[in-house]
C-alpha positions in Angstrom: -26.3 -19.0 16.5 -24.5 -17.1 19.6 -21.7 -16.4 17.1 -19.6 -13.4 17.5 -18.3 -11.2 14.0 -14.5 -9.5 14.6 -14.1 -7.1 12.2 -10.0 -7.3 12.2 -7.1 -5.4 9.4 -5.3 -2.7 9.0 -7.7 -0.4 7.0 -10.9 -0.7 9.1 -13.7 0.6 7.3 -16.1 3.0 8.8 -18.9 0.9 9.3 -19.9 2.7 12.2 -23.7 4.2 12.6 -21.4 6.9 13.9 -20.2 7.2 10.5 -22.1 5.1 7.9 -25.7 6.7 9.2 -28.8 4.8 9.6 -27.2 1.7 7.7 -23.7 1.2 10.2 -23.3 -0.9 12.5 -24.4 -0.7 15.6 -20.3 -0.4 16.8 -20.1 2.7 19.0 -18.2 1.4 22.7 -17.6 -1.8 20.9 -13.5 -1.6 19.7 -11.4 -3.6 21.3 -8.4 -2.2 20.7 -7.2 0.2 23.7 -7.0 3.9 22.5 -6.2 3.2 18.4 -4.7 6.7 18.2 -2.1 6.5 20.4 -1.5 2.9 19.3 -0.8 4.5 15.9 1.3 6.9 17.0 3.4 4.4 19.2 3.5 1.9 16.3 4.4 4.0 14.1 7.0 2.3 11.1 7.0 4.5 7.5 6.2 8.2 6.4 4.5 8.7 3.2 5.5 10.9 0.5 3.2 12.6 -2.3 5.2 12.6 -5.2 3.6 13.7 -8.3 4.1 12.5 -11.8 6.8 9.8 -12.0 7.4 8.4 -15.4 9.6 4.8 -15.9 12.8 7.1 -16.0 12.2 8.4 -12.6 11.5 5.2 -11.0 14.6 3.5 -12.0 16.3 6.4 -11.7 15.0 6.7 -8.1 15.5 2.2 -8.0 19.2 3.1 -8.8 19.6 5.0 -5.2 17.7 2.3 -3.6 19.8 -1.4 -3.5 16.5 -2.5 -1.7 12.9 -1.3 -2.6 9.7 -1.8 -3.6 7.4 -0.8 -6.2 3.7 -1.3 -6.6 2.0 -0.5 -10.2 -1.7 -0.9 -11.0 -1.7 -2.8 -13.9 0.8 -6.3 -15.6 1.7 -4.3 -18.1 3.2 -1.6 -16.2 4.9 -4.0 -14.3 6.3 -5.9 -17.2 7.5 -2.7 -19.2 9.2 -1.0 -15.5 11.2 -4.7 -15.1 12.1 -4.7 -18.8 13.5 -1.2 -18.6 15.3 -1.4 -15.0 17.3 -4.8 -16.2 18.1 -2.3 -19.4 19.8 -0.1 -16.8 21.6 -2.6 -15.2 20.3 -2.4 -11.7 21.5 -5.6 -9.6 18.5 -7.8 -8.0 15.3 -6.6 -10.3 12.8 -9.1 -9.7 9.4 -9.1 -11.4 6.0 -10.7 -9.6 3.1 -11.1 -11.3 -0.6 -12.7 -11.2 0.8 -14.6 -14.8 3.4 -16.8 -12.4 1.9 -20.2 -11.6 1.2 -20.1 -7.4 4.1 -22.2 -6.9 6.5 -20.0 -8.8 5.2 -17.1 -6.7 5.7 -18.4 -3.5 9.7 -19.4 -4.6 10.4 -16.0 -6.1 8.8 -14.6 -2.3 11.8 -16.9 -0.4 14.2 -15.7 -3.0 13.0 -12.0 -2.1 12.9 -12.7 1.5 16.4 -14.4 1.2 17.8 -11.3 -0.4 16.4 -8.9 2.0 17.9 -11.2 5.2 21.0 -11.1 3.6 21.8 -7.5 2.5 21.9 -8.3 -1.3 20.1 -6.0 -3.7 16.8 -6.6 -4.4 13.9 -4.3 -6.1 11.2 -6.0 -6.5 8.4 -4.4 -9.5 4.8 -5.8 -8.4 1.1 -5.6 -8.6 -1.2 -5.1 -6.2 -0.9 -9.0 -5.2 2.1 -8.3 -2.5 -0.8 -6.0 -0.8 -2.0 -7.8 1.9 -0.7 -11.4 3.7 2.7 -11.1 2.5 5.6 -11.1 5.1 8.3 -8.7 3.4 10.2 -6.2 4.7 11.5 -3.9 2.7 13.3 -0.2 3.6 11.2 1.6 1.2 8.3 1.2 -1.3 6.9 3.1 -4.3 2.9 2.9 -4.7 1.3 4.0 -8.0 -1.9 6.3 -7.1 -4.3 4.1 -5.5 -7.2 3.9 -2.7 -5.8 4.8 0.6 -6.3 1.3 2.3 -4.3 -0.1 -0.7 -1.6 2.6 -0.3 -1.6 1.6 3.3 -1.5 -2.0 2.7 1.8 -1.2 0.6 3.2 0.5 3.8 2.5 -3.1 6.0 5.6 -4.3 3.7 8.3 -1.4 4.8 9.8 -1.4 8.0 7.5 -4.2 8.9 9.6 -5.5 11.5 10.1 -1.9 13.2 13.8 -2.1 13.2 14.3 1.0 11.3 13.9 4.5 11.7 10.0 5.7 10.5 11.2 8.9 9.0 13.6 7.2 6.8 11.7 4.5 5.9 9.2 6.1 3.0 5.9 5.2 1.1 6.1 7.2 -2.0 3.1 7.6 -3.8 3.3 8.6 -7.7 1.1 9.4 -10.2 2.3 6.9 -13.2 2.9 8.4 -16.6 1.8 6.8 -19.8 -0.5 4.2 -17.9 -4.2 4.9 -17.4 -5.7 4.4 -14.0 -7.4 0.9 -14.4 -11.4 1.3 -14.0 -12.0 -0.5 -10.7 -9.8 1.6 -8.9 -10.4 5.0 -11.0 -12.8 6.4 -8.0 -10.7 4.8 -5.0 -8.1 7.7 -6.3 -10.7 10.1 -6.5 -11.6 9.7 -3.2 -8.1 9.4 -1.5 -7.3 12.5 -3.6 -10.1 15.0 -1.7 -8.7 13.7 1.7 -5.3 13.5 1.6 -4.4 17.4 2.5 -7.0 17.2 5.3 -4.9 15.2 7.8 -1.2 15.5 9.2 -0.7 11.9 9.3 -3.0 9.9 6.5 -1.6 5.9 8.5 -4.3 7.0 11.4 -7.2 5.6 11.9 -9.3 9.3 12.0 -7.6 10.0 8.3 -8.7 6.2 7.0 -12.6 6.9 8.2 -12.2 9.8 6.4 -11.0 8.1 3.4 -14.2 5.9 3.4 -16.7 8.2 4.3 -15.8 9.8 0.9 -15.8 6.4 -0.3 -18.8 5.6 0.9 -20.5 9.3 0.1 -19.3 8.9 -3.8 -20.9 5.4 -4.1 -24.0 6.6 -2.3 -27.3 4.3 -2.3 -25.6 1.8 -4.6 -23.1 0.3 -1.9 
């Protein structure tokens, strides 16, 4: 029909023929973005950190040094037991989001979040993976359980977003949760992002994320 497909986000896959083989896309000369490297390195906003284990101690320990953060967990009931345990603790401005909330309720406790943030006020939010993608927060730091790398870059969209803070200071730490199993449908996203990750100085560029799905794509194999 004359139509033209934009393949737009943050985590482009490597669909590429250049990449994918004999089944990509026929992309090569086709980006429209001018020189994504150094548009990565220009635009620049977080730093990730590799944390290791992190148990529901260290995490509100860690939300006690942190009046504003974020934290991303892979399953409700994560979520629900890290909330319960950081009001335990007294920590000011703990708010829990979850896929349970009606979309109505969501969308408030987002202003209220928002609100908070504008205003200087304490706020850790405890979340799933629904504040990944198309939510407009801005938080100084974030906490992302062990994940796929385009999720764990997703999470880093929500720090610094507005690029008015320094990019060393504002982290993505990424944990390996204790006492929580990996949920299945994410269980080989980790794998993956886990034989990549020491292969590249900076895993937010675009050469680390086609990395990333190459072993995606190389693990999945002829079922994709």
């Amino acid at each position: 029909y004359g139509a033209s497909v934009v393949l737009c986000t943050a985590t482009q896959p490597a669909l590429g023929a250049q990449h994918f083989g004999p089944r990509g896309l026929p992309l090569a000369g086709r980006e429209l973005a001018p020189d994504p490297e150094d548009l990565a390195r220009r635009l620049r906003r977080t730093r990730l950190v590799l944390a290791g284990e992190m148990d529901n101690d260290a995490l509100v320990a860690a939300l006690a040094d942190r009046p504003q953060a974020l934290v991303v967990v892979n399953s409700r009931a994560h979520a629900l037991d890290l909330y319960r345990q950081a009001k335990a603790a007294g920590l000011e401005g703990v708010i829990h989001l979850t896929t349970r909330q009606y979309a109505v309720h969501r969308r408030r406790v987002l202003d209220g979040v928002r609100q908070r943030l504008d205003d200087g006020y304490p706020c850790r939010l405890i979340a799933t993976s629904l504040v990944e993608a198309g939510v407009d927060l801005d938080f100084p730091c974030a906490y992302r359980a062990e994940a796929g790398l385009d999720q764990i870059a997703q999470i880093a969209g929500r720090v610094n977003r507005s690029g008015k803070r320094d990019p060393e200071k504002s982290l993505v730490t990424v944990f390996k949760p204790v006492g929580y199993e990996v949920p299945r449908e994410i269980e080989g996203l980790v794998e993956d992002f886990k034989r990549m990750k020491d292969k590249h100085g900076d895993l937010f560029f675009p050469a680390a994320m086609t990395a990333y799905f190459q072993e995606v794509f190389w693990r999945v194999g002829d079922d994709l």
